[in-house]
C-alpha positions as a Markdown table, in Angstrom:
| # | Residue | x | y | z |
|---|---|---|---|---|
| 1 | Unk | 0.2 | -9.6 | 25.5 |
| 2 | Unk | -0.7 | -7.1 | 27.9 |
| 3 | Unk | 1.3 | -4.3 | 26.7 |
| 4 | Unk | -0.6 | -4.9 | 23.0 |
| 5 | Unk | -4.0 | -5.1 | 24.8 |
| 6 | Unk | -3.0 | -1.4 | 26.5 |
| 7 | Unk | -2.5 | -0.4 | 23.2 |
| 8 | Unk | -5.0 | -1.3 | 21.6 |
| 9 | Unk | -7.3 | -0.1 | 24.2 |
| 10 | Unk | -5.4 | 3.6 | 24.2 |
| 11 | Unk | -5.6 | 3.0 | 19.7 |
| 12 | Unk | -9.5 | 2.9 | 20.2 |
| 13 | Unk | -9.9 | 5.5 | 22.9 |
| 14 | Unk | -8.0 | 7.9 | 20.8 |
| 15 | Unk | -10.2 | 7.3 | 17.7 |
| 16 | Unk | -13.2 | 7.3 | 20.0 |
| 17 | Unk | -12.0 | 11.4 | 21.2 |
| 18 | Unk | -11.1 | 11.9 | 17.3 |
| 19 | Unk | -14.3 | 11.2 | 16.4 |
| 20 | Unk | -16.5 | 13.3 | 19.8 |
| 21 | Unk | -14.2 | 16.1 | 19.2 |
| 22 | Unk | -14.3 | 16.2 | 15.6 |
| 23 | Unk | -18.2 | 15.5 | 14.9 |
| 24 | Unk | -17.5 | 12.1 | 12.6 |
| 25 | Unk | -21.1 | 11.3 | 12.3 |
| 26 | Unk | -23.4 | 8.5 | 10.2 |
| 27 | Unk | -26.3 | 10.3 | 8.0 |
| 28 | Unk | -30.0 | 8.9 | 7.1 |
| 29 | Unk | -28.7 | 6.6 | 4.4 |
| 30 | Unk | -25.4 | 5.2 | 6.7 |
| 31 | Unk | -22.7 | 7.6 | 5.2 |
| 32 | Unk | -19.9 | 8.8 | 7.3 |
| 33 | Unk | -19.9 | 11.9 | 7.7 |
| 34 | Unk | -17.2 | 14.9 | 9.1 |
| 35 | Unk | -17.1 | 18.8 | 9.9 |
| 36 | Unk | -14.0 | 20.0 | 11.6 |
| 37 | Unk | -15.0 | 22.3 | 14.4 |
| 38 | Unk | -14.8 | 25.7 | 12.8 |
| 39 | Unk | -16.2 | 24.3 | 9.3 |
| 40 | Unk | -14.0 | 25.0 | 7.1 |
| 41 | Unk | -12.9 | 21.2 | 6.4 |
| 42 | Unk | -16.0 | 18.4 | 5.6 |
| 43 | Unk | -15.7 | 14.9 | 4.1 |
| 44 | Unk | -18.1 | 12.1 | 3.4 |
| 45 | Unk | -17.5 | 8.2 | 3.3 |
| 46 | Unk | -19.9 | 6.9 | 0.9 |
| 47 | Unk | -20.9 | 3.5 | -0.1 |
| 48 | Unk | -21.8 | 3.6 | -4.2 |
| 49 | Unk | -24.1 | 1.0 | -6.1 |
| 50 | Unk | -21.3 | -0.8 | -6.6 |
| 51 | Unk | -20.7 | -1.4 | -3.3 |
| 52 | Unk | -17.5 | 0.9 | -3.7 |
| 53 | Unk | -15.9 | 3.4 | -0.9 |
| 54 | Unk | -15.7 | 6.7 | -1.6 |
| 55 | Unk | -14.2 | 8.9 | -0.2 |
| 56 | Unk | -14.8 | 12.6 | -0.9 |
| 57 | Unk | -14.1 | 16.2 | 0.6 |
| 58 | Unk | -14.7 | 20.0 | 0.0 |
| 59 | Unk | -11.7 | 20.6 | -1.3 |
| 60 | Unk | -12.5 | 18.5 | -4.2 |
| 61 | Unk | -10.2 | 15.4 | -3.6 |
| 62 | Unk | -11.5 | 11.9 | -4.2 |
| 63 | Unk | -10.4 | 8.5 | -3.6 |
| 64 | Unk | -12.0 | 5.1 | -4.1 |
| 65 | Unk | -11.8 | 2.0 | -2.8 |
| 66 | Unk | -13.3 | -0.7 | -5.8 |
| 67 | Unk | -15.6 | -3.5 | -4.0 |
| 68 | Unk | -13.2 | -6.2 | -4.8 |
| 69 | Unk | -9.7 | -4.5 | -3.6 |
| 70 | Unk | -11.8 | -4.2 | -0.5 |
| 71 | Unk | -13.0 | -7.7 | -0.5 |
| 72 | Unk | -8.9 | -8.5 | -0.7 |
| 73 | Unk | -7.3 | -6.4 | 1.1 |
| 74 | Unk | -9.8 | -5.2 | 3.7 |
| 75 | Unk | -11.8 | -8.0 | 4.5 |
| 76 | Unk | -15.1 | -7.3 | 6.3 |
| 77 | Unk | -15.3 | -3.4 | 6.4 |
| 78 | Unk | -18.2 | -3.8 | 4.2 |
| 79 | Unk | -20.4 | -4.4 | 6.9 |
| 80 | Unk | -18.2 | -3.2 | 9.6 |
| 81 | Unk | -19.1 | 0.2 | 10.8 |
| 82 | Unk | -16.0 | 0.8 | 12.9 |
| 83 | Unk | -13.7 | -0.4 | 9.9 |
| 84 | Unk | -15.0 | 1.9 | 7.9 |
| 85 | Unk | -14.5 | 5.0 | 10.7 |
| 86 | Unk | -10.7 | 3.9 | 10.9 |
| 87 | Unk | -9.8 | 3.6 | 7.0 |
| 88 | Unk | -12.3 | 7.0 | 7.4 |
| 89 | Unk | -10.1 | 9.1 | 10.1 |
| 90 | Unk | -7.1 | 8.1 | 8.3 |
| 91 | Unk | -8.3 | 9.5 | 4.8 |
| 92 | Unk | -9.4 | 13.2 | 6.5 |
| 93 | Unk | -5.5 | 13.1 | 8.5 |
| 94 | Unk | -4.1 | 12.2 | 5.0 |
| 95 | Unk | -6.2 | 14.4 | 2.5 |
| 96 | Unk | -7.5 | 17.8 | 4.8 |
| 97 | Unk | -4.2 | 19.3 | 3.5 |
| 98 | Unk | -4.5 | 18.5 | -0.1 |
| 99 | Unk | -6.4 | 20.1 | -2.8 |
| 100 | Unk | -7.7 | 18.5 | -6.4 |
| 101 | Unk | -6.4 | 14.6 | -5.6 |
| 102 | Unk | -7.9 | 12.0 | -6.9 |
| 103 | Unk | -6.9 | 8.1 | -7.0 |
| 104 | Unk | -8.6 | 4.9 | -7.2 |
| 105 | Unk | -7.9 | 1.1 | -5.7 |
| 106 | Unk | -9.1 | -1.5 | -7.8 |
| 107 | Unk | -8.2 | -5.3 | -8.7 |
| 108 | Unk | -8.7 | -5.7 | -12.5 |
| 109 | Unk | -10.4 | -9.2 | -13.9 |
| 110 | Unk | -6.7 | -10.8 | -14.1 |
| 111 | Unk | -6.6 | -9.9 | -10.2 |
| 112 | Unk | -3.9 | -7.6 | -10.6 |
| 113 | Unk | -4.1 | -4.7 | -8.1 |
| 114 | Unk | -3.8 | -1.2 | -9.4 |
| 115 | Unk | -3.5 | 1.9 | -7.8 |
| 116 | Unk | -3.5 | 5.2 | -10.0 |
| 117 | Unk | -3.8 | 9.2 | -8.8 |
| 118 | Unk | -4.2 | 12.4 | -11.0 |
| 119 | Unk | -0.7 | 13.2 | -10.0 |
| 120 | Unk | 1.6 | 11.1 | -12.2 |
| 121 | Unk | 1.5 | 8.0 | -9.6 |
| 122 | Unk | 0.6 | 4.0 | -11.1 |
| 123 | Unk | 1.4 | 0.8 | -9.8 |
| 124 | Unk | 0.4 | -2.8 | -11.2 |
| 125 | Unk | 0.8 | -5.6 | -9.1 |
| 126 | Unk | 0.1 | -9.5 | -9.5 |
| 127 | Unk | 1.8 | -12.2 | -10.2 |
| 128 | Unk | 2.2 | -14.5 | -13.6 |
| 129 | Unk | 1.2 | -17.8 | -14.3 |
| 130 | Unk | 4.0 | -19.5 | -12.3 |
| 131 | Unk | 3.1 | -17.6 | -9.3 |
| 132 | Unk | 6.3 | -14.6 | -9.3 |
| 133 | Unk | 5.3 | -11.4 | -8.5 |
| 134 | Unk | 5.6 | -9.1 | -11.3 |
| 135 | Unk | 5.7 | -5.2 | -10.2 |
| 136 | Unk | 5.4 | -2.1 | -12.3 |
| 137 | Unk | 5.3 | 1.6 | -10.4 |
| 138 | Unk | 5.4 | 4.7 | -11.9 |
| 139 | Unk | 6.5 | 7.9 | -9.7 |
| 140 | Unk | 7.2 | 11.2 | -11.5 |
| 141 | Unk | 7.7 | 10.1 | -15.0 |
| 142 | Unk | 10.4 | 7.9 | -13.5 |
| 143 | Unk | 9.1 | 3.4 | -14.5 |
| 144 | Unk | 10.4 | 1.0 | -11.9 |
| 145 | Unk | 9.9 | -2.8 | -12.1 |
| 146 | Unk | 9.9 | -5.5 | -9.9 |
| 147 | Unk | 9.5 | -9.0 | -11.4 |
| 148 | Unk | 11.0 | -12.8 | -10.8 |
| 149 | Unk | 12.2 | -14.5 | -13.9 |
| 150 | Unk | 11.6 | -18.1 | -14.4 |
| 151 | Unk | 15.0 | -19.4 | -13.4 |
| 152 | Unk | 14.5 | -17.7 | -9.9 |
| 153 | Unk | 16.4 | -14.5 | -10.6 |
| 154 | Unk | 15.5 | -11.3 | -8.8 |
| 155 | Unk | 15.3 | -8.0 | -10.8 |
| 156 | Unk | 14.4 | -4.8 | -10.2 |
| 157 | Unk | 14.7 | -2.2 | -13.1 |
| 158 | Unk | 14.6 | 1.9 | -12.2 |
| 159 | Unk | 15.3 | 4.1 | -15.7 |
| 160 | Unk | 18.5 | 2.6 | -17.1 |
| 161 | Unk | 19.4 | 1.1 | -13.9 |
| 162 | Unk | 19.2 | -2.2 | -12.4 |
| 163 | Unk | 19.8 | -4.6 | -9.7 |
| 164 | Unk | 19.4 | -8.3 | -9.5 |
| 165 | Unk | 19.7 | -11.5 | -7.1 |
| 166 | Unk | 20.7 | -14.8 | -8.2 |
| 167 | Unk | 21.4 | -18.1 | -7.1 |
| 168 | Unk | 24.2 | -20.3 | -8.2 |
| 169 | Unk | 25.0 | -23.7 | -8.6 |
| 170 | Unk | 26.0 | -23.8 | -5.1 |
| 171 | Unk | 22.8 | -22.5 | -3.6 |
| 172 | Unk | 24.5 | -18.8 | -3.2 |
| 173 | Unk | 22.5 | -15.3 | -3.5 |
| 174 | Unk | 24.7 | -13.0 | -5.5 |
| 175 | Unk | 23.4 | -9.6 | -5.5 |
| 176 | Unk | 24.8 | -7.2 | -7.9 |
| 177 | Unk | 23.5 | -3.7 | -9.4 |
| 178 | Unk | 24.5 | -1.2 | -12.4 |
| 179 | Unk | 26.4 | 0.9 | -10.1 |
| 180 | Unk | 29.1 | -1.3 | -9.5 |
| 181 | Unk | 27.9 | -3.0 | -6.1 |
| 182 | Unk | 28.4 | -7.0 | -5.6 |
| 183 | Unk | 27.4 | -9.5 | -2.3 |
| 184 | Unk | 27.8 | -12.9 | -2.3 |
| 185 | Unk | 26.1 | -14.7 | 0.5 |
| 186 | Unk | 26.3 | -17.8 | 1.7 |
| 187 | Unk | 22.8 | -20.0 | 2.1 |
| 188 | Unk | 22.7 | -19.5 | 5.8 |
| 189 | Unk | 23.4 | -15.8 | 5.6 |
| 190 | Unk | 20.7 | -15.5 | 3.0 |
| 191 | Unk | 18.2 | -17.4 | 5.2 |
| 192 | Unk | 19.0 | -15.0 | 8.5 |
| 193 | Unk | 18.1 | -12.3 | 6.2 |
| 194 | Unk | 15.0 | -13.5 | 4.7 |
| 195 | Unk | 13.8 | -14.5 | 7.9 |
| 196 | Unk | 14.6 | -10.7 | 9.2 |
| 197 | Unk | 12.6 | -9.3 | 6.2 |
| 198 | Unk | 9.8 | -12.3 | 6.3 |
| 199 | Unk | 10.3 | -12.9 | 2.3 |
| 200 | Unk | 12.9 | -13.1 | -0.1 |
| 201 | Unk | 11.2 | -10.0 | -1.6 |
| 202 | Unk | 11.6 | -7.8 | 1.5 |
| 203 | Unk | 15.1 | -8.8 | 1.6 |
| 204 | Unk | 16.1 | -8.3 | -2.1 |
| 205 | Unk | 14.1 | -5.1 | -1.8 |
| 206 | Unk | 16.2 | -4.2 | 1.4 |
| 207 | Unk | 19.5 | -4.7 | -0.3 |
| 208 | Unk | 18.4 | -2.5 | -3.2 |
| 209 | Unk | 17.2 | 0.3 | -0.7 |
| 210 | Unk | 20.7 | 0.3 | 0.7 |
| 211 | Unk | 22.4 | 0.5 | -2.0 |
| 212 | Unk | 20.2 | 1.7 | -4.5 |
| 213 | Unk | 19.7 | 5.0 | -2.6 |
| 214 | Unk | 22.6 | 5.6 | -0.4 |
């Protein structure tokens, strides 16, 4: 406990010297504001009409946070000045470099997160009426899916090729893919693993990260 506490104290001194040294200010109307010492680099953190974040530099990239995939994911920062600095400091460290980006973070009426650039990138997340996440990404042209079917099958699809978990009769996870690759584990093995990873997701996802991309 004490070691966390140290760093979170040093996490919040650091920010606190980011933002002195780096002139992260809050204008008439309670903007964020930022000017990098020389001036070459300045950002805003705005809140619109809607209640959105956005997030804007002069070098014409753009991000936005929609009020409800705030409300989900990022409960409170709406009213919280110092959440707001964080996601803010994060969004200059990530975007100063970048020219011409824009994406937006929204939850659509089915409560499906969505997440979408200007650069090729989308991802659709929810779940379906039984509760399995369903998962669709697109990176570079290149359409991956992650979905649970409804006899409790694992599958994640990238171009042509394809791995899946399932679970026999005797409560074994078999995980195979298209290149040939097949574990069997036992229930106990399976649980030790899933309780390394937290979910049955994480783990499935780990086995495809190993052998997926070797």
């Amino acid at each position: 406990m004490k070691k966390f506490t140290l760093l979170l104290l040093l996490s919040c001194l650091s920010l606190g010297v980011f933002a002195q040294r780096h002139f992260v200010k809050t204008d008439i109307f309670g903007n964020l504001t930022y000017r990098s010492d020389d001036g070459s680099y300045q950002a805003t953190l705005k809140k619109n009409i809607f209640d959105d974040l956005v997030f804007s530099d002069n070098r014409r990239n753009e991000i936005t946070y929609e009020k409800k995939y705030l409300l989900e994911q990022y409960p409170g920062i709406l009213t919280n000045s110092n959440k707001q600095q964080h996601v803010f400091i994060d969004l200059i460290r990530e975007n100063r470099r970048s020219e011409n980006y824009t994406a937006k973070y929204r939850i659509d009426i089915f409560d499906k997160l969505i997440i979408e650039d200007n650069r090729g990138y989308k991802l659709e997340q929810g779940t379906d009426i039984f509760g399995s996440i369903q998962r669709n990404e697109q990176v570079n042209g290149v359409n991956t899916k992650l979905h649970k079917t409804l006899n409790g099958t694992w599958e994640f699809i990238e171009g042509k090729d394809k791995a899946s978990l399932t679970n026999d009769i005797f409560n074994r996870r078999i995980y195979s893919d298209s290149f040939g690759n097949e574990i069997e584990f036992q229930a106990k093995s399976w649980q030790r693993l899933v309780n390394r990873y937290a979910t049955e997701e994480d783990a499935f996802m780990s086995l495809v990260d190993q052998f997926f991309y070797p």
